[in-house]
N, CA, C and O of each residue as an XYZ file, in Angstrom:
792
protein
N     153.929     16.235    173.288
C     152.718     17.068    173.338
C     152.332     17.276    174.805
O     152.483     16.410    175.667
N     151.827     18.483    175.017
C     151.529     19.121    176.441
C     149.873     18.735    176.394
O     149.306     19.521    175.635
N     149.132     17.950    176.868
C     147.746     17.615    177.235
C     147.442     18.578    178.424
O     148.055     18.356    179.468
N     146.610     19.571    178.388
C     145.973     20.034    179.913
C     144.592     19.410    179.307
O     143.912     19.451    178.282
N     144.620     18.726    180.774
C     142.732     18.483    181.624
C     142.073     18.821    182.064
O     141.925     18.383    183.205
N     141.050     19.940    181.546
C     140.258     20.748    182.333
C     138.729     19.946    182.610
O     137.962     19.358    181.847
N     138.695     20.283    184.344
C     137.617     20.108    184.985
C     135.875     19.991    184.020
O     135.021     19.107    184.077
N     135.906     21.202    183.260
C     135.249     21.153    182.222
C     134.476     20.304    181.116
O     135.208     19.532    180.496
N     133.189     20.307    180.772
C     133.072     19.539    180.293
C     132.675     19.010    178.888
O     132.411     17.882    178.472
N     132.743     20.576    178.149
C     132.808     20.981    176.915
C     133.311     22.134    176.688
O     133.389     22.981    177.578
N     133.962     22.448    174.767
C     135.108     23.299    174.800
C     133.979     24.554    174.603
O     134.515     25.537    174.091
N     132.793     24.703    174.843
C     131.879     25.686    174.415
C     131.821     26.251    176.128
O     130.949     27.104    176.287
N     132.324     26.027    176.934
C     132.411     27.052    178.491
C     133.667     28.124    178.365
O     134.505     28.180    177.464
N     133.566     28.807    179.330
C     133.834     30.408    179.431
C     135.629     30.017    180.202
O     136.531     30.834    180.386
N     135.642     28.274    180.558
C     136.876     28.387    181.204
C     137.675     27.520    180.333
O     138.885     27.348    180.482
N     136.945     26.970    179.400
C     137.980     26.696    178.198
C     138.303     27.208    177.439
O     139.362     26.810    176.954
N     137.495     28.696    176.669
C     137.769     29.538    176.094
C     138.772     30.504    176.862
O     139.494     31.299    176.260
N     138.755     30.367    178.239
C     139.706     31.498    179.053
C     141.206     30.982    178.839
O     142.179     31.706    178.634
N     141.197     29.087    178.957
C     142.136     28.863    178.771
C     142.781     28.612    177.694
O     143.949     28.223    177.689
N     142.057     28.819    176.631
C     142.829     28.886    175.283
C     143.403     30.093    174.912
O     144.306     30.329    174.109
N     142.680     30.887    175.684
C     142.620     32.458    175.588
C     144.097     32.763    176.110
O     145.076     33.055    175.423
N     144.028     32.648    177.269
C     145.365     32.777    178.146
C     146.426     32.016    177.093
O     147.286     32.811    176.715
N     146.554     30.887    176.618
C     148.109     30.598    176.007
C     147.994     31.129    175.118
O     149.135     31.546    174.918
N     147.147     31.608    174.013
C     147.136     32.686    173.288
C     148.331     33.212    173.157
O     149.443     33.006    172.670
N     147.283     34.486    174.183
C     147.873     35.369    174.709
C     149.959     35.396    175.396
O     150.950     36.125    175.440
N     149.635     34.499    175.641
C     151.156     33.857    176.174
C     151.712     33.580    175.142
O     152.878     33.582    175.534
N     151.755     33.327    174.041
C     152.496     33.096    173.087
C     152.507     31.627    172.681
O     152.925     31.442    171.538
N     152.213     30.749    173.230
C     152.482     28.978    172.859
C     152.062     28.386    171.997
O     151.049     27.732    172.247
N     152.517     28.340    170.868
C     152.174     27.627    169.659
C     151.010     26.306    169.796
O     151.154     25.198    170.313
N     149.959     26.849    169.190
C     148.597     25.684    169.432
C     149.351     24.444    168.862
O     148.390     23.676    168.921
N     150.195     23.800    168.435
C     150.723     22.571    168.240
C     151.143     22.268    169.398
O     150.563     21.232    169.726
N     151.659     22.520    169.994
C     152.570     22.289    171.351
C     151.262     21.811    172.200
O     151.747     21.015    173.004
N     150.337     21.854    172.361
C     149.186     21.668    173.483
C     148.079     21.180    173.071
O     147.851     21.317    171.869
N     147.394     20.701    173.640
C     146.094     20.237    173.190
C     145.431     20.043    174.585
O     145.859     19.323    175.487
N     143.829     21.145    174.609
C     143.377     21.394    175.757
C     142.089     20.164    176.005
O     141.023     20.716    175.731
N     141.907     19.033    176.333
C     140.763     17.991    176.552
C     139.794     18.620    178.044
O     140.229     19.282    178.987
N     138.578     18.189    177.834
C     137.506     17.842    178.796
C     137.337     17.198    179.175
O     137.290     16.177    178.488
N     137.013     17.054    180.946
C     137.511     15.720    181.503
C     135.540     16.008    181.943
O     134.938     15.000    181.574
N     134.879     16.713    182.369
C     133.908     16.856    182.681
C     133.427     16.698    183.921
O     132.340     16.150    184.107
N     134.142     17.134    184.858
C     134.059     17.087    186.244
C     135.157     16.099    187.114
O     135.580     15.112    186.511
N     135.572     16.310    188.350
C     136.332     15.887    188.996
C     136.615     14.376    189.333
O     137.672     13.931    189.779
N     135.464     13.667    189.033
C     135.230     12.413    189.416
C     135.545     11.866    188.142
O     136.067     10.762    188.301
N     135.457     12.141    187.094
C     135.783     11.347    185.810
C     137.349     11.469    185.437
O     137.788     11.368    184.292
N     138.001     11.668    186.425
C     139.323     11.866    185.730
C     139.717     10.255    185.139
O     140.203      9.992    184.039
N     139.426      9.506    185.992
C     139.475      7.990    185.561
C     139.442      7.443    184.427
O     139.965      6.477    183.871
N     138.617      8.369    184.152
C     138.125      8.452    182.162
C     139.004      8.525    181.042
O     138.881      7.801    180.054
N     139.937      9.437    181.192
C     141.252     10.106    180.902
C     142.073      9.387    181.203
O     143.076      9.947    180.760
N     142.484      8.223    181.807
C     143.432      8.351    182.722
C     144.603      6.929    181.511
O     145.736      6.505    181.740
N     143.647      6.607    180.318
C     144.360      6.011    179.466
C     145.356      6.961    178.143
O     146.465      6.863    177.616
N     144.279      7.771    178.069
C     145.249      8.889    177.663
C     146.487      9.651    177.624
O     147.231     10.071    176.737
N     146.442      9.692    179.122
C     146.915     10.720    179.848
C     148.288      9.576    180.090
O     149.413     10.077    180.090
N     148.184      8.394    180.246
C     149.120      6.822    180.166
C     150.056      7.004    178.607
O     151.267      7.090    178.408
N     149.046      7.012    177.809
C     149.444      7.250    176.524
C     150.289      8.400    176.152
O     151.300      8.301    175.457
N     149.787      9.588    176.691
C     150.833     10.930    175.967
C     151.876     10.745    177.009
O     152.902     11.076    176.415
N     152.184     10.434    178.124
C     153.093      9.929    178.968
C     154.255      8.785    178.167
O     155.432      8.902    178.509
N     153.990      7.978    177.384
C     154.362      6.888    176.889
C     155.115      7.116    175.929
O     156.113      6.471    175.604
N     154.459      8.490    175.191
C     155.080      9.408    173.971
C     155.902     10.485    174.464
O     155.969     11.504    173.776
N     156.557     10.414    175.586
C     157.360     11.667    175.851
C     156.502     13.092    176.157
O     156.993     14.220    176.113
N     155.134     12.769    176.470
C     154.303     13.986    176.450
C     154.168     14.031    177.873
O     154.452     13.144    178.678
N     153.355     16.017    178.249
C     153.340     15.881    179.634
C     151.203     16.332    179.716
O     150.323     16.867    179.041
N     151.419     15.615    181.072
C     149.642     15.981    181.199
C     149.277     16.993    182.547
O     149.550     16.835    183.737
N     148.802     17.705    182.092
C     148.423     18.968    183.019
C     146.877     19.068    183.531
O     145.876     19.218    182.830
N     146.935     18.983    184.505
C     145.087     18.664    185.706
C     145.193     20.275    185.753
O     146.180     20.967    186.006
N     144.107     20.590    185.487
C     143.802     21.950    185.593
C     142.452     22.199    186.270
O     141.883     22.992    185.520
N     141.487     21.872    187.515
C     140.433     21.684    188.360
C     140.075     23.021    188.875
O     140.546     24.130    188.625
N     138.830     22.518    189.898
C     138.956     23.774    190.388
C     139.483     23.265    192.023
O     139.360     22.042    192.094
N     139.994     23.824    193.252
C     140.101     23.623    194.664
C     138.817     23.536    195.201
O     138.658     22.823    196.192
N     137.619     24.303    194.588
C     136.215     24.189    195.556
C     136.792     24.751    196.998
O     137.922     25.100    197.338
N     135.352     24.681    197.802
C     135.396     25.014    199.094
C     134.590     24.226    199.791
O     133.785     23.485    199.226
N     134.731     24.304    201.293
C     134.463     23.475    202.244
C     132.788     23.593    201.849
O     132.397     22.473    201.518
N     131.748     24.558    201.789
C     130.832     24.476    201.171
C     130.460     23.357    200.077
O     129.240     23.194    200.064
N     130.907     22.809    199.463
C     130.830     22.387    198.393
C     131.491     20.844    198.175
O     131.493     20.238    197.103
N     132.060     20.350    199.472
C     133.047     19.462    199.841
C     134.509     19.695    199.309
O     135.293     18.765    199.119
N     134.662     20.371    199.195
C     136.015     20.643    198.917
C     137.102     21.461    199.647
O     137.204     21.393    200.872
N     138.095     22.409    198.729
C     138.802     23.076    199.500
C     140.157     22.637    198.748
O     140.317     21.567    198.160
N     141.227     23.812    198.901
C     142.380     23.453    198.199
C     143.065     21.924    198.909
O     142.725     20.807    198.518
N     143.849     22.119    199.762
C     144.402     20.791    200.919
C     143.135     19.476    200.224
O     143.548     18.420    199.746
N     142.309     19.661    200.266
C     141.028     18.396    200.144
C     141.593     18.120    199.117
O     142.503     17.291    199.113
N     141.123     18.850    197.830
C     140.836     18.654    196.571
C     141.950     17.933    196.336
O     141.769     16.718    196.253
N     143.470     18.484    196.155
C     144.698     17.966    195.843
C     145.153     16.823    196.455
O     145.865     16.082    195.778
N     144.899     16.523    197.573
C     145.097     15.399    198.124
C     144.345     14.158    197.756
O     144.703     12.983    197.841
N     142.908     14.823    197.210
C     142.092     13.670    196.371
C     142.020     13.276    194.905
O     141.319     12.364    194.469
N     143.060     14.297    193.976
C     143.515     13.828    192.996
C     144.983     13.666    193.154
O     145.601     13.503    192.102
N     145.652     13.678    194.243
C     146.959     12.926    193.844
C     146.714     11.505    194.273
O     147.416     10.600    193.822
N     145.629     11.251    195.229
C     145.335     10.098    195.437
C     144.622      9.176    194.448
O     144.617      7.946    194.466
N     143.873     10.196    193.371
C     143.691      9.593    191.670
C     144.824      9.405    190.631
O     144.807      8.885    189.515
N     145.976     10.086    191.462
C     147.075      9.813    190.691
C     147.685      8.479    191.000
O     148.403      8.093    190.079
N     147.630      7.844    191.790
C     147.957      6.651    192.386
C     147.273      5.398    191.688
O     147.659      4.434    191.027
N     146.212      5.830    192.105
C     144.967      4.607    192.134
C     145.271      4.397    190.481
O     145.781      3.346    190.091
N     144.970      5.311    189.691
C     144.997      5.525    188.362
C     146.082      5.059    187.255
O     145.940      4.670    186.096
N     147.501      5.297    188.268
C     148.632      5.126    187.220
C     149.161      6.615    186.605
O     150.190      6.790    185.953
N     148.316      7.479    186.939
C     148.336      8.668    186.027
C     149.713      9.178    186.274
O     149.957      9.151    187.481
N     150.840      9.699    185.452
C     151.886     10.894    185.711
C     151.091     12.340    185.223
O     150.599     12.441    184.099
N     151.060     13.060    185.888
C     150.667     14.599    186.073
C     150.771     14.989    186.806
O     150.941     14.440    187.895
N     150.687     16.900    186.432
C     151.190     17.686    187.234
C     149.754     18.752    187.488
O     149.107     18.988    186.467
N     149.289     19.344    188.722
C     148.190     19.728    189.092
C     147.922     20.994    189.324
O     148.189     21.230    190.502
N     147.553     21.854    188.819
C     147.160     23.178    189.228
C     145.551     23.400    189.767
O     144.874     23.010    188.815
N     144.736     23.793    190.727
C     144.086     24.100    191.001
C     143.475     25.602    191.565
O     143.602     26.221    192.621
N     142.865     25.806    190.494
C     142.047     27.154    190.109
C     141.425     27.962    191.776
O     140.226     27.683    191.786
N     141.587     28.373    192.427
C     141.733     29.663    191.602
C     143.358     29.913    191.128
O     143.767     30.114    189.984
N     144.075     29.840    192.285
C     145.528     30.760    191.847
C     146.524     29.515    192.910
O     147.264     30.138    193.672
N     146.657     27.895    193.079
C     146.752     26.976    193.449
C     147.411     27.015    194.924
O     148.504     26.578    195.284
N     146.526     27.598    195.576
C     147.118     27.245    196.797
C     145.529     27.780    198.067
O     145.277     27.585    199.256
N     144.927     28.408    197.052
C     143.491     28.775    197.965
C     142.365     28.235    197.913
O     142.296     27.464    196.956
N     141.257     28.304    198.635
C     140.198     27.602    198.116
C     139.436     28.194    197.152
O     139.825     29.348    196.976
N     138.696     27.956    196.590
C     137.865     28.640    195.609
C     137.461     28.049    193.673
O     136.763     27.042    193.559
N     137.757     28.471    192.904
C     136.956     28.186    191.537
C     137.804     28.852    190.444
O     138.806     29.541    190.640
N     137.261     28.548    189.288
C     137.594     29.033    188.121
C     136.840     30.762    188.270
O     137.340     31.781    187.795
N     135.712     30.687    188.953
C     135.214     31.907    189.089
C     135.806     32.834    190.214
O     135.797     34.049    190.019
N     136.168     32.474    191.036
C     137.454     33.179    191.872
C     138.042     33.331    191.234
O     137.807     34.498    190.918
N     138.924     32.944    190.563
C     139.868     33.665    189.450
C     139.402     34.390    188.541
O     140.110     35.332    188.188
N     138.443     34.250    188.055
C     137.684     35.483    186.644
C     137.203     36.848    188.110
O     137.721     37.962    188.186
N     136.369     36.419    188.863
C     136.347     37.855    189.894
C     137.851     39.061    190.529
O     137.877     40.119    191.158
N     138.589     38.421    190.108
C     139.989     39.055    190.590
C     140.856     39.173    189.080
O     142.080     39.307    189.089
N     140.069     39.107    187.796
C     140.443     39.668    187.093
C     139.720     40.802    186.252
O     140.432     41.631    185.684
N     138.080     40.893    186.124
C     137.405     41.692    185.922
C     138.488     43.068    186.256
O     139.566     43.041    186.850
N     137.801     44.191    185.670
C     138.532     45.732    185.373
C     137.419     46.725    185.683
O     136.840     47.590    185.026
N     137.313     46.119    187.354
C     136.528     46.354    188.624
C     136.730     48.751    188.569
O     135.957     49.603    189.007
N     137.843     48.873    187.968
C     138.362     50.227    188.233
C     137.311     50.983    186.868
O     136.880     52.127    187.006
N     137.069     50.310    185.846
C     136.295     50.719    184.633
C     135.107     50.679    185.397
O     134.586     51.746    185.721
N     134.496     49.373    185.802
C     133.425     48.908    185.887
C     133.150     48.484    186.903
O     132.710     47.365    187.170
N     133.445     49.567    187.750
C     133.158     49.455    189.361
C     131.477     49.781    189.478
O     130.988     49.270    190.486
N     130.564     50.497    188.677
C     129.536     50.937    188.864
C     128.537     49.485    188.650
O     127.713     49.140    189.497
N     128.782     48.740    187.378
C     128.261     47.193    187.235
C     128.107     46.810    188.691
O     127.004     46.805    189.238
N     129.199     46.498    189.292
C     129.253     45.789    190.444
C     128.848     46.576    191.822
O     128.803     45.934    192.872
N     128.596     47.773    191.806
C     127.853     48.258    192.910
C     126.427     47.978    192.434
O     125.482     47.527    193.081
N     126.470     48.231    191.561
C     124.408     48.042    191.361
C     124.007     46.599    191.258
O     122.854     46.170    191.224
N     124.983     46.000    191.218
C     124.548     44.133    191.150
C     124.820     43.743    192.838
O     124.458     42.715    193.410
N     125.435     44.693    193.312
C     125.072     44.399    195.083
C     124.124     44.873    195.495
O     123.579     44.390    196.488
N     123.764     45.673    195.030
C     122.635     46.335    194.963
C     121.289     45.811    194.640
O     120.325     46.213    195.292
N     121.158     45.044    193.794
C     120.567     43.959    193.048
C     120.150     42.634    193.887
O     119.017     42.190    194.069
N     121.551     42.069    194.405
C     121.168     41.241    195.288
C     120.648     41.340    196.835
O     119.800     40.676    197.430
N     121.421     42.346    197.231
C     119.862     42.703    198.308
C     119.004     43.002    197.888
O     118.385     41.947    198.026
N     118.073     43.892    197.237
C     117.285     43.650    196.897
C     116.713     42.055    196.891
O     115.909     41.882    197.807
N     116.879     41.213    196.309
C     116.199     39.969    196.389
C     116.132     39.438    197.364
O     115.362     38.480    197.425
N     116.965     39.856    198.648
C     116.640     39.315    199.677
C     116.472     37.727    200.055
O     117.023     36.921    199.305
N     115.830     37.304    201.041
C     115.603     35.929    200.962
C     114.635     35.411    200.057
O     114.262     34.246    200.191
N     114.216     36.082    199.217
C     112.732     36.178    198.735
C     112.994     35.141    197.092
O     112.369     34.340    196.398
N     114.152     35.736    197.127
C     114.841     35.006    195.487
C     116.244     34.119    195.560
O     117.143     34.261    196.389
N     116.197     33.321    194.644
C     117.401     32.337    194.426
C     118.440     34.014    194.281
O     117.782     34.831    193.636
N     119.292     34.365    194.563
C     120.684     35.490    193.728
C     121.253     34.354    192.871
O     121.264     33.287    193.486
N     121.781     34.280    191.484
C     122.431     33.878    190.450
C     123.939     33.383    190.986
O     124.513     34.007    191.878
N     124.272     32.707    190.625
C     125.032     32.082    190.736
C     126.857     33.453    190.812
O     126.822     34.678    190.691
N     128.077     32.603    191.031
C     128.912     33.462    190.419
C     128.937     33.542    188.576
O     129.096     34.470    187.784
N     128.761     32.484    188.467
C     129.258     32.374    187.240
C     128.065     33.106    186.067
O     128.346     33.401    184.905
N     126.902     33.265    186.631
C     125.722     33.508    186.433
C     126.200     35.154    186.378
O     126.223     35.756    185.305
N     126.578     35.801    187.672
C     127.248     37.466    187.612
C     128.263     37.927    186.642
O     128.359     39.034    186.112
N     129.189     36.611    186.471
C     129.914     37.339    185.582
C     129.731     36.768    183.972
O     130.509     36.746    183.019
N     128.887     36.501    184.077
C     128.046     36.291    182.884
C     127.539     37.337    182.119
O     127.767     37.558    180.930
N     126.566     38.203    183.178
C     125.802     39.106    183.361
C     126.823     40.491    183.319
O     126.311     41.385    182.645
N     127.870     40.772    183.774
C     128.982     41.437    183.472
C     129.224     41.444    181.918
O     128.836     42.330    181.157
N     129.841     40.451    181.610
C     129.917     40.857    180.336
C     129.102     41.235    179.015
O     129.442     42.040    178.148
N     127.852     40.398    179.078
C     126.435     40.406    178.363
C     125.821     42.073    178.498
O     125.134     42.627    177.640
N     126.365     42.803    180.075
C     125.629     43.963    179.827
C     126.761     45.072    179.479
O     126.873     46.143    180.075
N     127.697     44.566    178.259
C     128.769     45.505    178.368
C     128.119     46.410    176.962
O     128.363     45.767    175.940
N     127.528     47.436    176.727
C     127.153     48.064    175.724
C     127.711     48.314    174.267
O     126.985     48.618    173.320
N     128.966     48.165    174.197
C     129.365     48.284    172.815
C     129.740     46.574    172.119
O     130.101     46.371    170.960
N     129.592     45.820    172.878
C     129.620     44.795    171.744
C     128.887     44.623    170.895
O     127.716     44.999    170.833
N     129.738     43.790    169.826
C     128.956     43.644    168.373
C     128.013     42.465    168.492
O     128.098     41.699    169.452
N     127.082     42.302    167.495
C     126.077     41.425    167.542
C     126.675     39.868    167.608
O     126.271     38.939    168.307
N     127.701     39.892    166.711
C     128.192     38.993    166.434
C     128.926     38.254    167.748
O     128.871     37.025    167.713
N     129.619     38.858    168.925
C     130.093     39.334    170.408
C     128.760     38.581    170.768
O     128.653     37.363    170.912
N     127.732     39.548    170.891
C     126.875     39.023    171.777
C     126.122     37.249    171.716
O     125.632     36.507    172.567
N     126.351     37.159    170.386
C     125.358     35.995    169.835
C     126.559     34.793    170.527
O     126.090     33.744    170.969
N     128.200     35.031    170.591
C     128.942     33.724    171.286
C     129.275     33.802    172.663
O     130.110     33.052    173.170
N     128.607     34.751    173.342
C     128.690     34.763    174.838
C     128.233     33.298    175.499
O     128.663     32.790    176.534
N     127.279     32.806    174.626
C     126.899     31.495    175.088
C     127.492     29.837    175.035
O     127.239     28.733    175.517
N     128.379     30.455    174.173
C     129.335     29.064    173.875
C     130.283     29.955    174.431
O     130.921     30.462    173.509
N     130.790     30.520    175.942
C     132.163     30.503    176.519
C     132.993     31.749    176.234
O     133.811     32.141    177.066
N     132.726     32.636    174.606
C     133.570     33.389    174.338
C     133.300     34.828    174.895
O     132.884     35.744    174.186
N     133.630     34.963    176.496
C     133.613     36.357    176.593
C     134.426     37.270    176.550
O     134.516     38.064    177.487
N     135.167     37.354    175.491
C     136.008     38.322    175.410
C     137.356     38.514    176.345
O     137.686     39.554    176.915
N     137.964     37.408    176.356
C     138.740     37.418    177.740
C     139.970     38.524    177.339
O     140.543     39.247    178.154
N     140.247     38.466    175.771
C     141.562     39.136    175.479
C     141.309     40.824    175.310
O     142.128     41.735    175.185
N     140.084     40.833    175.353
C     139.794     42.566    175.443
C     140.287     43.087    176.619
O     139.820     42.561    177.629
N     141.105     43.979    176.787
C     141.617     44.655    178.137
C     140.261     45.592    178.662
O     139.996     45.805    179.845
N     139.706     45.948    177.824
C     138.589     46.806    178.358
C     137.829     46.476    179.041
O     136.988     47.292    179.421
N     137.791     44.805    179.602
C     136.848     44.051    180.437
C     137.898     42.968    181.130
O     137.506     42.927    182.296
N     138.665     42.361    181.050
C     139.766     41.757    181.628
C     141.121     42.017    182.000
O     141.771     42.671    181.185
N     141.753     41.614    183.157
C     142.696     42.367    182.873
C     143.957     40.905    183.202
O     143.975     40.410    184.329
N     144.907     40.373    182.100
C     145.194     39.331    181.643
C     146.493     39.368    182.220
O     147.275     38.421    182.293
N     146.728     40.934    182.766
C     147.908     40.747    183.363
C     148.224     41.438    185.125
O     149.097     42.111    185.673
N     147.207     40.922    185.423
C     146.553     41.201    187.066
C     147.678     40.003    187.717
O     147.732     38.895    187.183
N     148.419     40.289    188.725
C     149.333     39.828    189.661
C     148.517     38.062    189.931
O     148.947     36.918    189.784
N     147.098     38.674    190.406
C     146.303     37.180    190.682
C     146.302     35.886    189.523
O     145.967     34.716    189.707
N     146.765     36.496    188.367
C     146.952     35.442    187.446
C     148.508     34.955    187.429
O     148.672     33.928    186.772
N     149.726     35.520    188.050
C     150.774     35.040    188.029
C     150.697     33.201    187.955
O     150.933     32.491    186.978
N     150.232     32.734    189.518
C     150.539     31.306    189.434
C     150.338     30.663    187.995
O     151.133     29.909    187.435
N     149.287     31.048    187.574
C     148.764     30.111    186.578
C     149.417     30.454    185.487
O     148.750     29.827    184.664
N     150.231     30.989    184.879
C     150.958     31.742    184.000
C     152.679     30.974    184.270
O     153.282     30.357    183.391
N     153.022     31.135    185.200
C     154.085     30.158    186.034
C     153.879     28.904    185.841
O     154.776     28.121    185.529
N     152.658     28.586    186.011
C     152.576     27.391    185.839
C     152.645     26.423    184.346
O     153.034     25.272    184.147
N     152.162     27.319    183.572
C     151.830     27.049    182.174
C     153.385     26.944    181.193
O     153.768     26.127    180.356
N     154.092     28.373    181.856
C     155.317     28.543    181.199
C     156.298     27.242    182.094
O     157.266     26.849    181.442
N     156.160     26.759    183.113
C     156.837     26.056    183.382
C     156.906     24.401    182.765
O     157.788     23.556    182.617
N     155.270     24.509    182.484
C     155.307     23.116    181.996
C     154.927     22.522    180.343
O     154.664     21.453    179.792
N     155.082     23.874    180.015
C     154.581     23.462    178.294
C     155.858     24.020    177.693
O     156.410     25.082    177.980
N     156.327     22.851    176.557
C     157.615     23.099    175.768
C     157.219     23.591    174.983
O     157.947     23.987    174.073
């Protein structure tokens, strides 16, 4: 069995639904994998009997994080160097991808911004720059994850039913009309997935 560990810390977020979404989409039989919540970077420790265990069974375990940025204490070089150094301390065998596209700094939301279908819905995103000047120093601006939140929530033809699970994670990742699943920027992670899940 293929275990990925997402950063994440319940399966009701927008990057566990992306990533169920994505093998989907990829074809990989939901037996073959099983996606766990590790709930942030520091708890991998938590996991780390598990992750011993599907190791023990011929299984492989997949760290799926985000790199962060120097803002934030992080950064790709940082981040990886501080969970292979949890790979040590830990005992853990795994293999590490870090979000955005594993080799830059950035997030799970760096990667959803470079897949949005910016060419449809280029007008959203001029008026939400638009938006945020406006607020000036005067207001908190929303987060990323908060924008592309707000992206999809103001997409007009979804169904009620659409709108009511935007909040548990499901935004529609497999609709092409708002994602685009096969944008070059998603290669690594696609490479990565096909490389390591039987």
């Amino acid at each position: 069995m293929t275990k990925i560990f997402l950063e994440t810390g319940k399966k009701t977020t927008s990057e566990y639904v992306f990533v169920r979404t994505l093998l989907s989409s990829m074809g990989f039989d939901k037996e073959k994998y099983d996606i766990e919540c590790v709930d942030g970077k520091d708890n991998l420790k938590n996991a780390s009997t598990q992750m011993k265990k599907n190791t023990i069974e011929g299984g492989v375990n997949l760290i799926v994080f985000d790199a962060d940025t120097i803002q934030n204490k992080g950064g790709f070089d940082k981040r990886k160097a501080e969970l292979e150094q949890d790979f040590d301390n830990f005992d853990i065998n795994a293999k590490l991808f870090l979000f955005p596209n594993n080799a830059d700094d950035g997030d799970f939301e760096s990667l959803l911004e470079n897949l949005v279908q910016k060419n449809t819905h280029q007008n959203f995103f001029d008026c939400y720059g638009d938006y945020e000047t406006c607020l000036g120093n005067l207001y908190q601006s929303p987060n990323r994850k908060g924008k592309l939140h707000t992206y999809i929530s103001a997409q007009k033809d979804l169904k009620t039913d659409q709108r009511r699970h935007l909040g548990q994670g499901e935004w529609l990742f497999d609709d092409s009309r708002f994602w685009n699943l096969e944008a070059e920027y998603l290669s690594p992670l696609i490479k990565f997935f096909k490389n390591n899940i039987n």
